[in-house]
C-alpha positions as CSV (number, residue, x, y, z in Angstrom):
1,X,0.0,0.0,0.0
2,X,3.0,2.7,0.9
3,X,5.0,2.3,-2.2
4,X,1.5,2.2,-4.2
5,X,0.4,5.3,-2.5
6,X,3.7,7.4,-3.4
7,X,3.4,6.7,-6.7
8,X,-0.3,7.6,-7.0
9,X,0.7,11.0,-5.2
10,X,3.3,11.8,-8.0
11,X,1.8,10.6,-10.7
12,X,-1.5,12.7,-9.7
13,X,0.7,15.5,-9.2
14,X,2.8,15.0,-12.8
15,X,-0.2,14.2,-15.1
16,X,-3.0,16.4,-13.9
17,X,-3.8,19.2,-16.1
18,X,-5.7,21.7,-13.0
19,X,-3.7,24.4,-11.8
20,X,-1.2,23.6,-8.5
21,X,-4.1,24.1,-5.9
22,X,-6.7,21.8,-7.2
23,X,-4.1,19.1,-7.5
24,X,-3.1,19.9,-4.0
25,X,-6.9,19.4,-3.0
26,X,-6.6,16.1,-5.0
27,X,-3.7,14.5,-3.1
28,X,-4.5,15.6,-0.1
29,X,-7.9,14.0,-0.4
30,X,-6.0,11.1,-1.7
31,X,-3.7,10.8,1.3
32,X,-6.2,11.2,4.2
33,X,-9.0,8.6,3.0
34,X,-5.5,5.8,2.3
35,X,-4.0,6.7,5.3
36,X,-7.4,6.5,7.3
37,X,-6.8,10.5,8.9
38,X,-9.6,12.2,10.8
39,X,-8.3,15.7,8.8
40,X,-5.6,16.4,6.6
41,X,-4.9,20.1,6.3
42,X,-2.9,22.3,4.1
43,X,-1.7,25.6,4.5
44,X,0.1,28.0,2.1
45,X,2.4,30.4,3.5
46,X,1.7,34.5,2.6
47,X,2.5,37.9,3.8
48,X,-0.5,37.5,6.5
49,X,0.4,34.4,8.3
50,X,-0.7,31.1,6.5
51,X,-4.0,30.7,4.6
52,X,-5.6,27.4,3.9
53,X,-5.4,25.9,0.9
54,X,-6.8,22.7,1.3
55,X,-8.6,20.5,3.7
56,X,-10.0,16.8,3.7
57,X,-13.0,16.3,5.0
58,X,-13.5,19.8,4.3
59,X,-14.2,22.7,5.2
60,X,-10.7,24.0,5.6
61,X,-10.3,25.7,9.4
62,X,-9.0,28.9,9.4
63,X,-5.5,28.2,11.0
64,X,-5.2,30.7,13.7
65,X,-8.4,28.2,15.4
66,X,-5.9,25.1,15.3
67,X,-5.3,25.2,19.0
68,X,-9.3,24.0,18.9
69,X,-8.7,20.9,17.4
70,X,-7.3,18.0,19.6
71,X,-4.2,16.1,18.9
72,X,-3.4,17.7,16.0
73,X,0.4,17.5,14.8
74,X,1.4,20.2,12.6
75,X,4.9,20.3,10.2
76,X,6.4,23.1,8.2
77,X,6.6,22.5,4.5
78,X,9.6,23.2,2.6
79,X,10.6,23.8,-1.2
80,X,13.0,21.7,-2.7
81,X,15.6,24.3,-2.2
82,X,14.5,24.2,1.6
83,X,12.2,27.4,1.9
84,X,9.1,26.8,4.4
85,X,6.1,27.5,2.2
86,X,3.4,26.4,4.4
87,X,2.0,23.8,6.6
88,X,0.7,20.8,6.7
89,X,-1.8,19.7,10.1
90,X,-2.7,16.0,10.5
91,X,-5.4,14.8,13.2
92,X,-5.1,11.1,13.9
93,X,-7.7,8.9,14.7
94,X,-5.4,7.6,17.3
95,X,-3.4,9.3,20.3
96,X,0.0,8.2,19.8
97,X,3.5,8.5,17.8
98,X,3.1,7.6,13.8
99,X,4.4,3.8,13.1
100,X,7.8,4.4,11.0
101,X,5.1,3.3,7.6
102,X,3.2,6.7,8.6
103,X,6.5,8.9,8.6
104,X,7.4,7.8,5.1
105,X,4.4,8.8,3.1
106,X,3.8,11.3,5.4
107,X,7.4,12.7,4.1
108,X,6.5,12.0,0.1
109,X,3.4,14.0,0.9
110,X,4.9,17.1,2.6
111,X,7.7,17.0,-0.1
112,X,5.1,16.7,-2.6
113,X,2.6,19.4,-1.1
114,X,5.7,21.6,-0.1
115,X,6.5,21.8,-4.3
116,X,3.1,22.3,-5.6
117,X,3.1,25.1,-2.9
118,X,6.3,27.1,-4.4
119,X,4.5,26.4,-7.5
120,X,1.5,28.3,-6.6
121,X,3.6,31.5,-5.3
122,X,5.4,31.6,-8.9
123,X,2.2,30.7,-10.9
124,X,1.7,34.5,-12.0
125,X,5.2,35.3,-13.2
126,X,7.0,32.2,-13.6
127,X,4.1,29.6,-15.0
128,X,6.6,27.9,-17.9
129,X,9.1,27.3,-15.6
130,X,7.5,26.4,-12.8
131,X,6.1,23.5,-15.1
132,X,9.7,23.0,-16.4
133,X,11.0,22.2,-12.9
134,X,8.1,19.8,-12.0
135,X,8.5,17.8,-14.8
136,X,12.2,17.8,-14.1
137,X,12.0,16.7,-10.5
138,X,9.4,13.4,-11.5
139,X,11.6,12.8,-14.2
140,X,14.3,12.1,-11.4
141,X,12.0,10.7,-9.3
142,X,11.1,8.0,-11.4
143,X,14.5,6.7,-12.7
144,X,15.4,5.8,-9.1
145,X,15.3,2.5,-7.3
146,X,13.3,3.0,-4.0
147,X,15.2,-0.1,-2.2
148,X,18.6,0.3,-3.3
149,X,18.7,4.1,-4.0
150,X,20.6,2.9,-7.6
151,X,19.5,4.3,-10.9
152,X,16.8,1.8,-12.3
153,X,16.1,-0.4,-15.5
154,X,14.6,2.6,-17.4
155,X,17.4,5.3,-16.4
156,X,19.8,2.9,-17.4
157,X,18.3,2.2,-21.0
158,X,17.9,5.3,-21.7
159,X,21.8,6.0,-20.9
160,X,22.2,3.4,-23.2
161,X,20.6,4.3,-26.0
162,X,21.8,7.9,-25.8
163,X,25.9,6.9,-26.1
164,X,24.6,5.0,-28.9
165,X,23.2,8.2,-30.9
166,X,26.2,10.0,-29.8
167,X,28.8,7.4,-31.0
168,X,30.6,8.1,-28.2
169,X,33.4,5.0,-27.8
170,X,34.2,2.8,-26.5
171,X,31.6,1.8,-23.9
172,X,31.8,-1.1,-21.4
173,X,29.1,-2.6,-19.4
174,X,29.3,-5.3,-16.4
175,X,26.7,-7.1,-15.0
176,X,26.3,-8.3,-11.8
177,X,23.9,-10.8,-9.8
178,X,23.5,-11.5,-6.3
179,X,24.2,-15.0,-5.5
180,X,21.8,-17.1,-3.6
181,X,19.4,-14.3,-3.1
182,X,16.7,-17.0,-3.7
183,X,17.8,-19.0,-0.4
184,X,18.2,-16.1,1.8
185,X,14.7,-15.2,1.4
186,X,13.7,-19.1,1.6
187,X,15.9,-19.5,4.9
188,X,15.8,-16.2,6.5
189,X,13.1,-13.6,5.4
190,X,12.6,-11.3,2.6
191,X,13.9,-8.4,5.0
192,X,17.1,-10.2,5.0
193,X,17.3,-10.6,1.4
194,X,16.2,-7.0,1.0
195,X,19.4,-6.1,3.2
196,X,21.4,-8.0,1.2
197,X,20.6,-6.0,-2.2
198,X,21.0,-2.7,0.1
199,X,24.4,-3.7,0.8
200,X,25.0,-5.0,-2.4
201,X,24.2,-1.4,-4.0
202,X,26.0,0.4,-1.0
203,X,29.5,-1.9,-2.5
204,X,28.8,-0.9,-6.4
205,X,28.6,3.0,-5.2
206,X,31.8,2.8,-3.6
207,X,33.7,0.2,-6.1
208,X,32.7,2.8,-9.2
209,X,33.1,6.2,-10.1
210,X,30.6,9.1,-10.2
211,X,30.0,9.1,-14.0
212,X,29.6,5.2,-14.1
213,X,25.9,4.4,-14.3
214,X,25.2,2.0,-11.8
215,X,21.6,0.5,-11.6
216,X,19.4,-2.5,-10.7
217,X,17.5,-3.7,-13.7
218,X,15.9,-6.6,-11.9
219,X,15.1,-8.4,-8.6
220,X,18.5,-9.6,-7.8
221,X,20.2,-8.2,-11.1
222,X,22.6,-5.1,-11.4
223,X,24.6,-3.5,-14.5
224,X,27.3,-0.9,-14.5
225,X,27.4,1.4,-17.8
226,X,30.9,2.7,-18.3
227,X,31.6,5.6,-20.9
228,X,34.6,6.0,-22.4
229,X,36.0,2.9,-20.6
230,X,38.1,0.5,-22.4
231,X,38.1,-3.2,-22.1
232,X,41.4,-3.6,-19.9
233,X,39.6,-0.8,-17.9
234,X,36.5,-2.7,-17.1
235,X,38.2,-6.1,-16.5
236,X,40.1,-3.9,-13.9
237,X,37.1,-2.4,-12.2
238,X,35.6,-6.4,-12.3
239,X,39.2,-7.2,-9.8
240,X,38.2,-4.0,-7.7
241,X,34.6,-5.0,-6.6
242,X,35.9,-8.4,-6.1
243,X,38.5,-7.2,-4.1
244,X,35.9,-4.4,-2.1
245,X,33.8,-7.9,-2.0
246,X,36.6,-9.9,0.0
247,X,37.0,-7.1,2.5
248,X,33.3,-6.6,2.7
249,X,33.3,-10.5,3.6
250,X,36.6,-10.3,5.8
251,X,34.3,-8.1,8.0
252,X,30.9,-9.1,7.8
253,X,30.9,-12.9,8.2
254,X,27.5,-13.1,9.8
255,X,25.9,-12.7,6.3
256,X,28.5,-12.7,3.8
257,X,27.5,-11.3,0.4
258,X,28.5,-13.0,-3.1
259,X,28.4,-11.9,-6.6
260,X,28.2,-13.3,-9.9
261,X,29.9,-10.8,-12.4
262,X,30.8,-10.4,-16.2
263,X,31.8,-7.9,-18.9
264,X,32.1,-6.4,-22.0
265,X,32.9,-3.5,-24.8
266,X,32.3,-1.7,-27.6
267,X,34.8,-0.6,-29.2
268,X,32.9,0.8,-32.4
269,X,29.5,1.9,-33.5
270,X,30.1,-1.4,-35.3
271,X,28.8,-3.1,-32.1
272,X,25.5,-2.3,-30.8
273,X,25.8,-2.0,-27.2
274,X,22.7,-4.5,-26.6
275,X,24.8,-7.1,-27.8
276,X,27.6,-6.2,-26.1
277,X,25.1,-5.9,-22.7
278,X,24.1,-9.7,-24.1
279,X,28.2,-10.8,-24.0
280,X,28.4,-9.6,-20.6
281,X,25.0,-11.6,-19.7
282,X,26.6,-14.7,-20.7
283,X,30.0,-14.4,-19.2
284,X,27.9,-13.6,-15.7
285,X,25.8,-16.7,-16.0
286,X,28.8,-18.8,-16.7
287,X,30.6,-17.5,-13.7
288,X,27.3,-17.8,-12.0
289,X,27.2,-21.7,-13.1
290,X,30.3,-22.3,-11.7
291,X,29.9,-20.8,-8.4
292,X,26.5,-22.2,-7.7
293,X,26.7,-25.7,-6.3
294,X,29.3,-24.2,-3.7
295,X,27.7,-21.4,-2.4
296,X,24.1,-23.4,-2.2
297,X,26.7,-25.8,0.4
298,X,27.9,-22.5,2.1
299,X,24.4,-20.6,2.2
300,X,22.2,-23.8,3.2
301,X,21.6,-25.1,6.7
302,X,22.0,-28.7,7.2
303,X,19.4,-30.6,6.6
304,X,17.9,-28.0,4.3
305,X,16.5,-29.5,0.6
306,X,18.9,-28.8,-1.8
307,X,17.0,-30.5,-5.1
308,X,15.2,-27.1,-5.6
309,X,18.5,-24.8,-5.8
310,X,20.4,-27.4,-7.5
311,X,18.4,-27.1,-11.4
């Protein structure tokens, strides 16, 4: 239900065609009927004080007559460049702190309200670019993984298919899979395994640098996109992570993480970078073939069927 939520919220916020205060009315509505609110109000800050801009249930209170309402918990809103524009008052149905669930969407939603909000104070002399920057900030919103915080499957395409209209060469890729990820779920939770791909992201951000494009483009699946990087290059970054991967290991031998890895370059427009995406594939799923029968020995308990891993 949260991730479903945040991405209604955006995508409300992206593809309605009302001005900035109707589609704050909208996902404010939105938000306090999913998250089962007694009143979800929003006010815009101006010259007076702060004047309501929307409320659901309605009608909106006039917020100096908030001290009337009880249990209320109010929060500044900010641009994105940090600027308070307004506030945002919530009023529970229960007495108590918000679960850690509640905290999250409420944060999308103030971040989401606080933007439409700096919208509405430019709207007169700024409309184009107001518009401009929203469509900017969802456009970056959506080519993120929530778990990992990586660059996701569409980012990374895209990427892709812009060097390739450049002819900018060579280009390497690598891809990578997390090994096992299939028994740590089956043996110790899905939060487990979701800790594992964390980590696994946290060792590719620090393994490559800042122009690499590093992104998970399936459940256990990553790629690296390297511009400008030779082949001798990318085989060299393949010995780093493994490397960063041993030390990570050397440390953390509670739940020790392993990868599967493989790579490959274009040298030339001659060589469509799909196929050289596919070369990489292959080489990973080879090293993956040979690693598997001794990591399903190291990963599963004793006792623990092994005829389901082993296909």
């Amino acid at each position: 239900m949260k991730e479903d939520l945040i991405k209604k919220l955006y995508c409300m916020s992206f593809l309605l065609k009302e001005a900035p205060a109707l589609k704050i009315l909208k996902i404010t509505e939105t938000f306090q009927q999913a998250m089962d609110f007694k009143k979800v109000l929003v006010y815009q800050k101006v010259p007076e004080g702060f004047s309501g801009v929307a409320s659901s249930p309605s009608p909106c209170l006039d917020y100096s007559r908030l001290y009337e309402i009880k249990n209320s918990l109010c929060f500044d809103l900010t641009s994105p460049a940090g600027i308070q524009v307004g506030k945002l008052c919530l009023v529970p149905k229960r007495t108590g702190r918000l679960s850690k669930s509640e905290k999250e969407l409420l944060s999308a939603f103030a971040a989401q309200s606080g933007h439409l909000l700096e919208a509405m104070s430019q709207q007169d002399h700024n409309r184009e670019h107001c518009l401009e920057q929203e469509i900017d900030r969802y456009k970056f919103l959506l080519n993120k993984d929530r778990l990992t915080g990586l660059f996701n499957r569409y980012y990374f395409e895209e990427n892709l298919n812009s060097l390739e209209r450049q002819g900018t060469y060579p280009v390497s890729i690598i891809m990578i899979d997390v090994d096992n990820l299939k028994i740590i779920n089956d043996t110790m939770g899905h939060r487990y395994g979701d800790d594992t791909l964390k980590t696994a992201a946290e060792l590719l951000k620090n393994t490559f640098r800042k122009d690499d494009i590093v992104a998970r483009i399936g459940g256990d699946e990553f790629a690296v996109l390297l511009p400008g990087t030779r082949e001798n290059i990318a085989r060299r970054k393949c010995r780093l992570l493994a490397e960063n991967l041993k030390k990570h290991n050397w440390v953390n031998t509670c739940l020790k993480l392993h990868f599967s890895h493989g790579s490959a370059t274009s040298e030339t427009v001659a060589e469509p970078l799909r196929k050289v995406m596919e070369k990489a594939d292959l080489k990973m799923y080879e090293q993956k073939r040979k690693n598997k029968h001794r990591l399903i020995n190291d990963f599963l308990p004793a006792g623990f069927p092994r005829e389901h891993y082993s296909a």
